[in-house]
FIDOKE-430278 format. One line per 8 residues: number of its first residue (from 1); their letters; for each residue x, y, z of C-alpha. Coordinates in Angstrom, 2 decimals, m for minus. Layout:
BEGIN
NUM	A	X/Y/Z; ...
This chain:
BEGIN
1	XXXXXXXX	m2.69/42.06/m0.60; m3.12/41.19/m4.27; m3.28/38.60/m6.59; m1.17/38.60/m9.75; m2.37/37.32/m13.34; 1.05/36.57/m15.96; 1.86/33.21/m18.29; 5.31/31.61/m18.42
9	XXXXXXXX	6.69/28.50/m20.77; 7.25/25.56/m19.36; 10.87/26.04/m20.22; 11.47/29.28/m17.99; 9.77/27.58/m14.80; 11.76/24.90/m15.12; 15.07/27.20/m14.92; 13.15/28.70/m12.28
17	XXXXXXXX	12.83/25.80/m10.40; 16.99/24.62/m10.79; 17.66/28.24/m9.81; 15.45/27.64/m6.76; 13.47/30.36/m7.52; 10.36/28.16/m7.19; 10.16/26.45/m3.93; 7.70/24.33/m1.95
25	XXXXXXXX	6.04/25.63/1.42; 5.82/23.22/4.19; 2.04/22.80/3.85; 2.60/20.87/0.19; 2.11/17.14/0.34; 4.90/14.58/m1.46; 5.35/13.82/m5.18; 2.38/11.28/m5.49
33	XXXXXXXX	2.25/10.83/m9.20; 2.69/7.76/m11.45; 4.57/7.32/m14.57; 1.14/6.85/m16.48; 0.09/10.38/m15.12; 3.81/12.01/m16.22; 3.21/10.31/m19.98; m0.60/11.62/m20.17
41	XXXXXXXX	0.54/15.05/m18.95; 3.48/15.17/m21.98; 0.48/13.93/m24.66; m1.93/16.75/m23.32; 0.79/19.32/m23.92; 1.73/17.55/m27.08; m1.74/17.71/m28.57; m2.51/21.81/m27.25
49	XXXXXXXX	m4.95/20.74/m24.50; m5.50/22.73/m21.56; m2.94/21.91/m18.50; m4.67/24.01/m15.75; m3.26/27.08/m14.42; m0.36/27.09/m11.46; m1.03/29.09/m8.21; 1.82/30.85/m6.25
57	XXXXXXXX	2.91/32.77/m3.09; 5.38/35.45/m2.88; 6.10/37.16/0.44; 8.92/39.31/1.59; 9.70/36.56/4.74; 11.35/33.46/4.31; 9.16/30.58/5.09; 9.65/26.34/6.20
65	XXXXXXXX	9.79/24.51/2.77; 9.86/21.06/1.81; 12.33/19.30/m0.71; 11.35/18.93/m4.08; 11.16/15.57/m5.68; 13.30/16.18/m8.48; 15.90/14.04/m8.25; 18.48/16.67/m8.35
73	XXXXXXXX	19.59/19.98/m6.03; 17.89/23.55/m6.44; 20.28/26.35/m6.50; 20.30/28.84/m3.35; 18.12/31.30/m4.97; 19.60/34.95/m5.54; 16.26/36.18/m5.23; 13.14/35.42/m3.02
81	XXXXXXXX	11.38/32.19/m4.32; 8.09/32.25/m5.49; 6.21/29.03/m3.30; 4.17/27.10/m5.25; 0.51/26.16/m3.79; m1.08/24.52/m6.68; 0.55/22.20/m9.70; 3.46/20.72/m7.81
89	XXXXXXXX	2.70/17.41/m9.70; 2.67/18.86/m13.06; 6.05/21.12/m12.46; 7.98/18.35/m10.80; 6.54/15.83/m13.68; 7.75/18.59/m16.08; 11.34/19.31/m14.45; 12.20/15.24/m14.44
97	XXXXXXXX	11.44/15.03/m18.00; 13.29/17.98/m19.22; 16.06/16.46/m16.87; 15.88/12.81/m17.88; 14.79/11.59/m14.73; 14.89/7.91/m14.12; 11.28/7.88/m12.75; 10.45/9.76/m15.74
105	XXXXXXXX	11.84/8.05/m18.87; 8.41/8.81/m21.27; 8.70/8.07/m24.80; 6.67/9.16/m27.70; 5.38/6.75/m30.54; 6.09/8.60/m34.11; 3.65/6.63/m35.99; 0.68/6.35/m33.61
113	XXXXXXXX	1.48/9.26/m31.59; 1.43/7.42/m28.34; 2.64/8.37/m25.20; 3.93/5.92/m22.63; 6.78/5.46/m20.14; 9.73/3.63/m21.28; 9.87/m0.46/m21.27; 12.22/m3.25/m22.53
121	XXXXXXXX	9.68/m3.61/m25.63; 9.97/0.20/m26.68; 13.43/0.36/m26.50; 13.56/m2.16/m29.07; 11.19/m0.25/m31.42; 12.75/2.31/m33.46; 9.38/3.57/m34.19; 9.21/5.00/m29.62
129	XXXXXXXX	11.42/8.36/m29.12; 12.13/9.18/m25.78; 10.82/12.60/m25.20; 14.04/14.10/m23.88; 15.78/13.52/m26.68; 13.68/16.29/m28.42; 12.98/18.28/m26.04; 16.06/17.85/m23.36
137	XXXXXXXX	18.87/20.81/m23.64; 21.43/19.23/m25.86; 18.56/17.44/m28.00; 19.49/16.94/m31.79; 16.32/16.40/m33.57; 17.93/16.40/m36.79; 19.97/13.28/m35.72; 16.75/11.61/m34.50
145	XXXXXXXX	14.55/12.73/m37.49; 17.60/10.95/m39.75; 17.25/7.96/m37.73; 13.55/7.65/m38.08; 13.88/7.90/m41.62; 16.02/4.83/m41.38; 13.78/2.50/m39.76; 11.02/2.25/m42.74
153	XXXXXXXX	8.15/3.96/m41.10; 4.73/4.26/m42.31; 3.87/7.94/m43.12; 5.95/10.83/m45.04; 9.19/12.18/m44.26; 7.32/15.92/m43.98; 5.01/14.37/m41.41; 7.95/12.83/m39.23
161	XXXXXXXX	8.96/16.56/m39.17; 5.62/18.54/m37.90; 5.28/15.37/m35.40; 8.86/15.91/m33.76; 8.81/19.67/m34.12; 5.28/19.41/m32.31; 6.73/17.66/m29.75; 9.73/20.36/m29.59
169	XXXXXXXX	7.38/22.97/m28.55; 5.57/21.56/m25.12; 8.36/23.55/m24.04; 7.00/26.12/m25.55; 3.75/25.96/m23.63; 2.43/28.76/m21.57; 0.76/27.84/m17.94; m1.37/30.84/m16.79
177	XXXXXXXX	0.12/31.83/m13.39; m1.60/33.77/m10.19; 0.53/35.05/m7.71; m0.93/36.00/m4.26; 1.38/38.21/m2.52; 1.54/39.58/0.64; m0.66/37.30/2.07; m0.43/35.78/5.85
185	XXXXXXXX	0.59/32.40/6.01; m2.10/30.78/8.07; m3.81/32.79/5.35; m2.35/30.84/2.52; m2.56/28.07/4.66; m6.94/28.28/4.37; m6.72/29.26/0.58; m4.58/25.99/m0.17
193	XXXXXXXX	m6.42/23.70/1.98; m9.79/25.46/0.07; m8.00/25.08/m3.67; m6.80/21.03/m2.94; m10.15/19.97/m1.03; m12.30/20.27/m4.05; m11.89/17.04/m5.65; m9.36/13.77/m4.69
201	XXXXXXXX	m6.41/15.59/m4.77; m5.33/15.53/m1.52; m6.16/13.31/1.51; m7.54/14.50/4.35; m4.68/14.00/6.27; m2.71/16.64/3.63; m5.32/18.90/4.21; m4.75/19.00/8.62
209	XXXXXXXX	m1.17/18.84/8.09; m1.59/22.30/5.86; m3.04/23.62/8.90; m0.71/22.46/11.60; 2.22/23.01/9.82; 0.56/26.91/9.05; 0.49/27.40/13.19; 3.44/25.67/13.96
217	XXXXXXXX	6.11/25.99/10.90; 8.79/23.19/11.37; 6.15/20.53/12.69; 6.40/18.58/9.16; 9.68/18.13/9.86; 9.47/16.96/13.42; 7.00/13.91/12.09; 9.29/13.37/9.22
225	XXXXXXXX	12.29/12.84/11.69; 10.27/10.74/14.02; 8.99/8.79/10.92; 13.02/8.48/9.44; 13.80/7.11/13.64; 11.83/4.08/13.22; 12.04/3.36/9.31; 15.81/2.65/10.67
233	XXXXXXXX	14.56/m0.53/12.45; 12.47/m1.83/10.03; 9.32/0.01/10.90; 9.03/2.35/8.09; 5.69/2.07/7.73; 5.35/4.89/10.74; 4.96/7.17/8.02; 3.57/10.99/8.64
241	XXXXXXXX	0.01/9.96/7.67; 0.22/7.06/10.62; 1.72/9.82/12.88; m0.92/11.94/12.02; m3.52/9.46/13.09; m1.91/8.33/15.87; m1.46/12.39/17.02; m5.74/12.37/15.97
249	XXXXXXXX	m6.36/9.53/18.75; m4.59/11.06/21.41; m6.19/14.30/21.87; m8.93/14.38/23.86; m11.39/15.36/20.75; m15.16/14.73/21.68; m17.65/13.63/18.43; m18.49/10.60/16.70
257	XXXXXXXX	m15.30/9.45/15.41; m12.50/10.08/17.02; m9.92/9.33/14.27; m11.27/11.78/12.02; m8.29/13.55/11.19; m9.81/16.44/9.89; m10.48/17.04/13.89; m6.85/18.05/13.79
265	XXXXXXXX	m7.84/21.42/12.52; m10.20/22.54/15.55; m7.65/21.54/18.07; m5.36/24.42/19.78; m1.89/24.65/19.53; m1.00/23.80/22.87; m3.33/20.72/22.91; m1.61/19.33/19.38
273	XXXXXXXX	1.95/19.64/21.11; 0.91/17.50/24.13; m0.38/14.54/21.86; 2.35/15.00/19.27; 5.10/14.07/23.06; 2.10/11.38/23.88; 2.32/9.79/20.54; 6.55/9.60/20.65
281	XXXXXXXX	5.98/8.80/24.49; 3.87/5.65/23.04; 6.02/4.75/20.31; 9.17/4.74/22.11; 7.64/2.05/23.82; 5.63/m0.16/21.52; 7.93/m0.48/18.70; 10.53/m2.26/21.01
289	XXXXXXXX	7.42/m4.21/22.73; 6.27/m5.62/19.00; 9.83/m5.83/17.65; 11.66/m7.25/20.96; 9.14/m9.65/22.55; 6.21/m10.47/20.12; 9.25/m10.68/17.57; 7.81/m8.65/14.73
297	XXXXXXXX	10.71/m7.51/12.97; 8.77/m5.17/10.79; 5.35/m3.43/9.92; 5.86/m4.91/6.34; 4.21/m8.58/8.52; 1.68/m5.66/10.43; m1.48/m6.41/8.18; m3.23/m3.68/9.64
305	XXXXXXXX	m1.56/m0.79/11.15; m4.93/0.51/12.55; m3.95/m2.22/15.14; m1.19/m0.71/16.84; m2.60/2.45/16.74; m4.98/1.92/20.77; m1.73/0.90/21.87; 0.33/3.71/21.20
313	XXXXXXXX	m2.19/5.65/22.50; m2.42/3.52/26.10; 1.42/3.88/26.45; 1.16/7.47/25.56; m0.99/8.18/28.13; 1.76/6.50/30.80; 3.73/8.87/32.45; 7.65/8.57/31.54
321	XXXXXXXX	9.39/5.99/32.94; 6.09/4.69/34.73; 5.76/0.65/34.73; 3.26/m1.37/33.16; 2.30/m4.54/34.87; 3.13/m7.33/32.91; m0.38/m9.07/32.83; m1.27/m5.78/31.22
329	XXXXXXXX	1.41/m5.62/28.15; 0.54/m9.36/28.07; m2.67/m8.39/27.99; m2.47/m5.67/24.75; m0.63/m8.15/22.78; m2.95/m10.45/23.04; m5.42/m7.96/21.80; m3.60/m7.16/19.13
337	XXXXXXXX	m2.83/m10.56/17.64; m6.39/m11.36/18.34; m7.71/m8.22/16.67; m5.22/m9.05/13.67; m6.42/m12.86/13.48; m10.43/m11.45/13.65; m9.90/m9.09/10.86; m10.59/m6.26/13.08
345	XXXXXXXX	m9.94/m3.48/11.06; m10.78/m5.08/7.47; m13.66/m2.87/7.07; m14.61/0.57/8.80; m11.35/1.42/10.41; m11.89/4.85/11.75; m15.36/2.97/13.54; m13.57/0.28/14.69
353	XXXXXXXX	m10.53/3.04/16.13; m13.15/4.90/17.53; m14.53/2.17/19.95; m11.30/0.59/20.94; m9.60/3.78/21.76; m13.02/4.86/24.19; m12.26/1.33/25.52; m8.81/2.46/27.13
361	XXXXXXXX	m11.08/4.59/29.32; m12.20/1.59/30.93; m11.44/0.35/34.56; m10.20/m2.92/32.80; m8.92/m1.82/29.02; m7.86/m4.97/28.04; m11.33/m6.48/28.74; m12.88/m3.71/27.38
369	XXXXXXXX	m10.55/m4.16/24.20; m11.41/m7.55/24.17; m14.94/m7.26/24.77; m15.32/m5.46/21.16; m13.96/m8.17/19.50; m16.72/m10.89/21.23; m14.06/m12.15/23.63; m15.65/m11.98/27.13
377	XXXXXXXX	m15.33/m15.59/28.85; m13.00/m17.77/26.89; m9.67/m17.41/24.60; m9.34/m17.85/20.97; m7.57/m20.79/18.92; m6.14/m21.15/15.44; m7.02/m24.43/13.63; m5.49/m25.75/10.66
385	XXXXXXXX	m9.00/m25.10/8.79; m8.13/m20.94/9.67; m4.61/m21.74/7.84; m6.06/m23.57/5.09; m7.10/m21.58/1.29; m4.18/m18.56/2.49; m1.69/m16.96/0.89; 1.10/m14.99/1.03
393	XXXXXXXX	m1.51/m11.88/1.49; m3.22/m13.39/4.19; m3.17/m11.56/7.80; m2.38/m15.14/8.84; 1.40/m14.80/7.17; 2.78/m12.78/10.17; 1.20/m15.59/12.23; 3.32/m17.98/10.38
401	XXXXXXXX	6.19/m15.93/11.02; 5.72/m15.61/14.62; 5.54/m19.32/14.81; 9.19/m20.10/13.28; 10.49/m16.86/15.03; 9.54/m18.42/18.58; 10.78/m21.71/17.70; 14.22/m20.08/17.13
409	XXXXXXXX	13.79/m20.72/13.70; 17.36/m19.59/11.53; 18.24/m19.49/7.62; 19.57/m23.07/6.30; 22.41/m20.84/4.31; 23.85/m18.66/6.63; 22.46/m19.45/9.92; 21.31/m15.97/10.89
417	XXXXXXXX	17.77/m15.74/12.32; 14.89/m15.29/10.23; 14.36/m11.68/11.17; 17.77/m10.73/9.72; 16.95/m10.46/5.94; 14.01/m8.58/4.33; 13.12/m7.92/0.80; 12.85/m5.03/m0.78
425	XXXXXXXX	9.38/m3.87/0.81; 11.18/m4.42/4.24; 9.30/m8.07/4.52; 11.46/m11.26/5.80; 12.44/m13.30/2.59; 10.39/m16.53/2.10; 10.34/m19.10/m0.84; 8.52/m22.21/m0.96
433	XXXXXXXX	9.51/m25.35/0.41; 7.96/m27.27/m2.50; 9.23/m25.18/m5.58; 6.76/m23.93/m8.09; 8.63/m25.64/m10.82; 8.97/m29.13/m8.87; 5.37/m29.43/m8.41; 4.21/m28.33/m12.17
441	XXXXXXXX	6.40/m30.90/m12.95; 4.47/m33.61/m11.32; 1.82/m33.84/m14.21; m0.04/m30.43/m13.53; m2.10/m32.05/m11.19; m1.50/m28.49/m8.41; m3.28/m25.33/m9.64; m1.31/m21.81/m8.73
449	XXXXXXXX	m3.33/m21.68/m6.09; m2.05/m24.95/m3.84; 1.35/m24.40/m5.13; 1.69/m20.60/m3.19; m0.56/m21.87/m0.11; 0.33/m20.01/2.65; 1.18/m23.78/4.10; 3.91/m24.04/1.54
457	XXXXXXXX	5.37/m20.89/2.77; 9.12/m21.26/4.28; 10.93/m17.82/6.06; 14.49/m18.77/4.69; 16.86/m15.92/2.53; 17.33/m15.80/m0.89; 20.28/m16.68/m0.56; 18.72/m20.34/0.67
465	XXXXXXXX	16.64/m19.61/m2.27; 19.00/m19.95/m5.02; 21.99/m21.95/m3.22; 19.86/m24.66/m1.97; 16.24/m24.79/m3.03; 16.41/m23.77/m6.31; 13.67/m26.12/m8.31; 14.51/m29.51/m6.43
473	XXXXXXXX	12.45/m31.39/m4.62; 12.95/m30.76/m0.41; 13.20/m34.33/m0.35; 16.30/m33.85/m1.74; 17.59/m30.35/m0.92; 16.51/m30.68/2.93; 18.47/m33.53/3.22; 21.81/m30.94/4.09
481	XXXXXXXX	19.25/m29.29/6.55; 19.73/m30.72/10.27; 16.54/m31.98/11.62; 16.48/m29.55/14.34; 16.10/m26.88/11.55; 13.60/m28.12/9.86; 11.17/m28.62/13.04; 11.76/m25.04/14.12
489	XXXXXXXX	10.42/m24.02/10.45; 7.67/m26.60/11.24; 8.34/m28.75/8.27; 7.01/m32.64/8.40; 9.21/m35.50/9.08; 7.64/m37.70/7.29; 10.14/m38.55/4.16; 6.53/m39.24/1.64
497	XXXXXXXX	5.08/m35.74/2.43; 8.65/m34.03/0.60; 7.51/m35.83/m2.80; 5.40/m34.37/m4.99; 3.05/m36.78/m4.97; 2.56/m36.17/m1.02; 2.04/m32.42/m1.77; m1.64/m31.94/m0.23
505	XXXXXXXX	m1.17/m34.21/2.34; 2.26/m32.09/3.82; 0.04/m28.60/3.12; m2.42/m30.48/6.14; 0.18/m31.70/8.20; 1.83/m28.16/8.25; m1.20/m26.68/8.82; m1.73/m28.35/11.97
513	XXXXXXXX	1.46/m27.90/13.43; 1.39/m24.15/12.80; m2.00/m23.68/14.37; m0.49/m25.66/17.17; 2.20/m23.32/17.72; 0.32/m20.04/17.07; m2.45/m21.08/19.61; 0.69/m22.02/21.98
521	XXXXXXXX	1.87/m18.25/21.48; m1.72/m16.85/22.00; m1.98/m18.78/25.16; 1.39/m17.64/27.00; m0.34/m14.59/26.32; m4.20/m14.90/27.08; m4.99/m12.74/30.17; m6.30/m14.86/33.31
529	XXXXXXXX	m9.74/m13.72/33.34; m10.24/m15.92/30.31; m10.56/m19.17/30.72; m9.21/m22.01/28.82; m12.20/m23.25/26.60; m11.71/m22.10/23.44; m13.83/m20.02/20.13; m12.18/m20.48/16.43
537	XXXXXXXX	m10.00/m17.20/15.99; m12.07/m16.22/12.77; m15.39/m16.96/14.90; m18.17/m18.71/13.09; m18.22/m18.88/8.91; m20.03/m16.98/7.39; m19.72/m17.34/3.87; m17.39/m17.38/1.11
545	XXXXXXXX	m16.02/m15.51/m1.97; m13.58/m16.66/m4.86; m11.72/m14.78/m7.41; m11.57/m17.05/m10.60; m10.03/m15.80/m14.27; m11.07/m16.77/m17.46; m9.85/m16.77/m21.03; m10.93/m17.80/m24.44
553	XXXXXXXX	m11.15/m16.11/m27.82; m8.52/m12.73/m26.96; m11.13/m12.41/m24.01; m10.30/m12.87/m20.32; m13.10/m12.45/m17.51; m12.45/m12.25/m14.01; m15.65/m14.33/m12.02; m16.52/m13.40/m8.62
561	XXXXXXXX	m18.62/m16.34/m7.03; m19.93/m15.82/m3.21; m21.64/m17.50/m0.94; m23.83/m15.83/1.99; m26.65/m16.33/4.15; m26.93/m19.73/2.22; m27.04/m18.05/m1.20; m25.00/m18.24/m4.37
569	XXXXXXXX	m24.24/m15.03/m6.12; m21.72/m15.07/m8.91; m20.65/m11.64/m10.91; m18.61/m11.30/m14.02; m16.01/m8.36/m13.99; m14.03/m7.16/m17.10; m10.27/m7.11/m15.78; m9.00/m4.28/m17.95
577	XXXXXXXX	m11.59/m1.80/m16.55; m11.22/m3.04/m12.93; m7.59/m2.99/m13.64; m8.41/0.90/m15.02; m10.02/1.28/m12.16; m7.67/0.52/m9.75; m5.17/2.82/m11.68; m6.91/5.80/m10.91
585	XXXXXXXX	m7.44/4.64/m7.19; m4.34/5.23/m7.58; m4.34/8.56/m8.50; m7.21/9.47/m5.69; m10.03/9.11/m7.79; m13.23/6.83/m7.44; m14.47/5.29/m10.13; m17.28/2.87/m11.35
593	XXXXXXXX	m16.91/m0.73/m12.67; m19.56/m3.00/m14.07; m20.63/m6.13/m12.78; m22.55/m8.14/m14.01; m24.01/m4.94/m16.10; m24.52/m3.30/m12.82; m22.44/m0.54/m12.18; m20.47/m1.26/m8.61
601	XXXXXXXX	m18.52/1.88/m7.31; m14.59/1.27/m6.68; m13.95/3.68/m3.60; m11.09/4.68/m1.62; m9.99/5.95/1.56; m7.58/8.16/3.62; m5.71/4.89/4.54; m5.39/3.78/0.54
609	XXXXXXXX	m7.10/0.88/0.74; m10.01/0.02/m2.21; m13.39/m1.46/m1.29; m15.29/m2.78/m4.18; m19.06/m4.01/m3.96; m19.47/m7.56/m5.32; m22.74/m9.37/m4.21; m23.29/m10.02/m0.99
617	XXXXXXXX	m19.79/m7.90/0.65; m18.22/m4.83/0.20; m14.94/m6.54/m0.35; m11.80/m4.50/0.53; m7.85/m4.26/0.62; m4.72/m2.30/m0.64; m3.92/m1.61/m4.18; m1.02/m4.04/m3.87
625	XXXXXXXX	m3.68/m6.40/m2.71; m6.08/m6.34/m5.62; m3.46/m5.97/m8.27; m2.05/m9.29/m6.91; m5.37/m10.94/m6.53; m6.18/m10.48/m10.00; m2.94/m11.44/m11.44; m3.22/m14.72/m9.54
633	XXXXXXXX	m6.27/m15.28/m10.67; m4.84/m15.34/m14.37; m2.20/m17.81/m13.53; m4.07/m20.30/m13.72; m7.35/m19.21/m16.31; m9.66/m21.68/m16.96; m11.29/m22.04/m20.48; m13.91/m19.17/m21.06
641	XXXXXXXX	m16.53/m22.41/m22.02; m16.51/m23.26/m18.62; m17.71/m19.83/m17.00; m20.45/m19.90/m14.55; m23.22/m17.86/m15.50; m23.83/m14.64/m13.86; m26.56/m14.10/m11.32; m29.44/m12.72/m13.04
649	XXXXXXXX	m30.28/m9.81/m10.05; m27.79/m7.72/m7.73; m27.71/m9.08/m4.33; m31.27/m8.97/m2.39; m30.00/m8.12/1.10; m27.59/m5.35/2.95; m23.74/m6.01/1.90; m21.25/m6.75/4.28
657	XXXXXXXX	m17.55/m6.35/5.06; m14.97/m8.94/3.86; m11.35/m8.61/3.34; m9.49/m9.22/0.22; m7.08/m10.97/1.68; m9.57/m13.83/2.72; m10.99/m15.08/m0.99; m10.53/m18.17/m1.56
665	XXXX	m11.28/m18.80/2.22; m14.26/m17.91/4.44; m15.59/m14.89/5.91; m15.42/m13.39/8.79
């Protein structure tokens, strides 16, 4: 064994890489990066900083590898590759550059010597150069140095020239190279997991699946196929790092936390490939259990996938083909809209895992489930005050769904049901049943806020959308909507509440009948043990916490105000650092933001979700999830003169849990 020292241009590893001379093992992770990471990578090389150095494996054996993100086929290599351990971000960055990928479109500012990636606004500048056309194969920089000329720029035509020949020569770069060779894989396996577990780089769950896929090459693949099996019917968000997890829970791993994936890594061989058939054993059947008879038609509505982890792991555990009784898979549903409704896994997941999947060791698991959410002697209801202050990123929208799916709820354009059209993100189309542009039309008198209330929320196509709903009033457009329709979508019959002017009043009379309906749902469902007297599904509030943005002067200040324990606390947070912030969550890397002048650590975990301390709760959610939440809360900015004041002193007492996706309503 030895370890190789050489340097190579970026020019030659890219040929290296079409020529598939440079592959990727198994044991490499995805192509994570964003196009903010490509466009700082192309200004470090631009301005002769250092780019790290790039480690390799070359053996004389063919190994499992993993496709490249590069958005175009590597050539059958006509020698054997070199795989690449460390920098797979920075070549495959690199390589979609120099090949004009679409993700990768970065262009280069002549006068301030920017970097950024391409957008409507610098494709209307003359002054932005897309890199590629310097640096790409058939570049003519004479042609594009002419045409800079044209455009009246501010500094000297001998100064366009050293920029764009600067710029030229990032192909010209060297990266230093070590190549280990002759090494064993499991071998490679430990030095890779030891290179990448240094910083944020990779996730824990990257790290196990270096090892398992070290002792067993081809597993990757096997949880990539399972993953592609159920994407196909909408559940795509049974991704390898939920397999993973779910494979975590069902070995029989002793310890504190049981979903500690990094447990994956002490467990034999044998015992891995008995929880990896439990896991598809459990799948197999609680995919069709959510999908065909709790009517989820997609983990895009799942808020928390946590959730449906215990009960892959009970129906794992069944023997094939055995029977469940159905007071039992009456039972687990109920758990898990219950646990969804409770916030059950809005703060310390892999706690929260660990004593729900000791409770299917129980005599009684559904009790025992039960019993860790509080719910020992009677059921749980939903009242119109749980519906009321939600949006679209409330937990409570798949409730909402559930409600119009049960009521045989279908689209007013085509007649399909609900279920059959999804967006994008794989989530059933909605629009709002009073438009946006109806109601700011009634005098502004309906803040951004009311207007996308989760009340207001209507699961019809976009094809409904546009055709029917358009920007008129739904006293007018519902009138070519039978009245059957409308009540299986839960909409008021009462003609005032589809004005404008009725808006408020139709959000509470909604309200109620959706509560009515989910409660009905929860009770066809509630296991007989409980009895019929009823606790609030969010149990008793708790406090409170608001998102609020405001401008004034070219500044803009995003105000946190809580409530707790009968105290006030209010924090001011400055949204282009949260929103910096949040970028580099992003990337894998914690950062601090100030509130208030205190600093108040931005952290993330192995599930992506962000929890930020503000006052009295460490308040988390996704990155979707915050982005959103501050973006709404600019909608609608209030004058900076009317700011509350910041509390003088950080928050006396111990913080506590709250989900993102309840500000604006109360805690849990």
């Amino acid at each position: 064994m030895a370890v190789e020292r050489t340097n190579r241009d970026v020019r030659t590893l890219i040929a290296q890489i079409a020529a598939g001379e440079i592959m990727l093992p198994e044991i490499q992770r995805g192509y994570v990066w964003k196009a903010s990471q490509v466009a700082r990578l192309i200004e470090s090389l631009y301005r002769g900083y250092p780019a790290g150095s790039l480690l390799f494996w070359k053996t004389g054996r063919q190994h499992e590898t993993r496709e490249a993100a590069l958005g175009a086929a590597q050539a059958l290599p006509s020698v054997m590759p070199l795989y690449l351990l460390d920098g797979q971000q920075r070549l495959t960055s690199l390589f979609r550059v120099l090949t004009d990928h679409a993700e990768a479109q970065v262009v280069f500012n002549i006068e301030t010597e920017a970097f950024q990636n391409q957008s409507a606004a610098t494709r209307r500048n003359r002054k932005w150069v897309k890199v590629y056309d310097v640096v790409g194969p058939d570049a003519d920089v004479f042609a594009v140095h002419g045409e800079l000329k044209a455009s009246g720029l501010a500094i000297a035509d001998a100064e366009i020239g050293r920029r764009l020949n600067a710029l030229q020569k990032i192909t010209q770069r060297d990266f230093h190279m070590e190549v280990l060779h002759d090494f064993e894989y499991e071998e490679v396996a430990e030095i890779f997991v030891r290179v990448n577990s240094g910083g944020r780089a990779l996730k824990t769950t990257d790290l196990a699946l270096a090892t398992l896929s070290a002792r067993a090459p081809g597993f990757l693949g096997q949880l990539e196929a399972e993953s592609s099996r159920w994407a196909e019917c909408g559940y795509g968000a049974l991704d390898v790092n939920f397999l993973m997890k779910a494979l975590t829970l069902s070995l029989s791993i002793s310890g504190k936390q049981l979903s500690s994936v990094a447990k994956l890594t002490a467990a034999s061989r044998e015992s891995v490939e008995a929880g990896w058939q439990d896991v598809r054993r459990g799948l197999a059947r609680v995919v069709p259990l959510l999908r065909d008879r709790l009517l989820v038609p997609t983990t895009a509505l799942i808020p928390s996938l946590a959730a449906v982890h215990p009960l892959v792991v009970y129906y794992g555990r069944q023997p094939e083909g055995a029977a469940v009784a159905k007071e039992v898979e009456d039972g687990l549903l109920y758990w898990f809209l219950t646990a969804t409704a409770r916030n059950r896994y809005g703060g310390a997941t892999d706690t929260a895992l660990t004593q729900d999947i000791r409770a299917l060791d129980a005599e009684d698991p559904v009790a025992a489930l039960l019993e860790n959410l509080g719910i020992s002697e009677e059921g749980i209801s939903v009242t119109a005050r749980d519906l009321a202050g939600r949006n679209h990123q409330s937990p409570y929208l798949m409730f909402c769904y559930l409600a119009a799916a049960h009521a045989g709820a279908a689209d007013w354009w085509d007649g399909e049901p609900i279920g059959a059209a999804a967006d994008s993100s794989g989530k059933p189309q909605y629009s709002l049943v009073h438009p946006a542009a109806a109601l700011r039309g009634s005098g502004g008198r309906y803040s951004s806020a009311e207007i996308n209330d989760l009340a207001n929320i209507v699961f019809v196509s976009q094809q409904t959308a546009k055709n029917m709903i358009g920007s008129s009033s739904p006293a007018v457009y519902l009138q070519q909507v039978a009245d059957s329709d409308r009540a299986a979508h839960a909409i008021p019959g009462d003609p005032a509440l589809l004005e404008a002017g009725g808006y408020r009043e139709f959000l509470a009379a909604r309200r109620e009948v959706l509560a009515e309906r989910i409660t009905g749902l929860l009770d066809r469902l509630q296991p007989a043990f409980l009895d019929r007297g009823r606790a609030a599904a969010g149990g008793a509030a708790a406090g409170s916490l608001v998102l609020s943005g405001y401008a004034g002067g070219g500044r803009r200040v995003l105000v946190a105000e809580a409530e707790a324990a009968g105290r006030q606390w209010v924090g001011w947070i400055d949204p282009v650092e949260l929103e910096a912030a949040l970028d580099a969550a992003a990337a894998g890397l914690a950062s601090d933001v100030l509130v208030g002048g205190e600093a108040a650590a931005v952290r993330i975990d192995d599930e992506g979700g962000v929890a930020f301390g503000l006052g009295p709760y460490t308040v988390r959610g996704s990155l979707d999830q915050w982005r959103t939440a501050v973006k709404d809360a600019f909608e609608d900015a209030q004058p900076l003169a009317g700011c509350p004041e910041p509390a003088d002193e950080p928050w006396p007492g111990e913080c506590r849990e709250f989900a993102l996706a309840d500000a604006g309503a109360r805690a849990v």
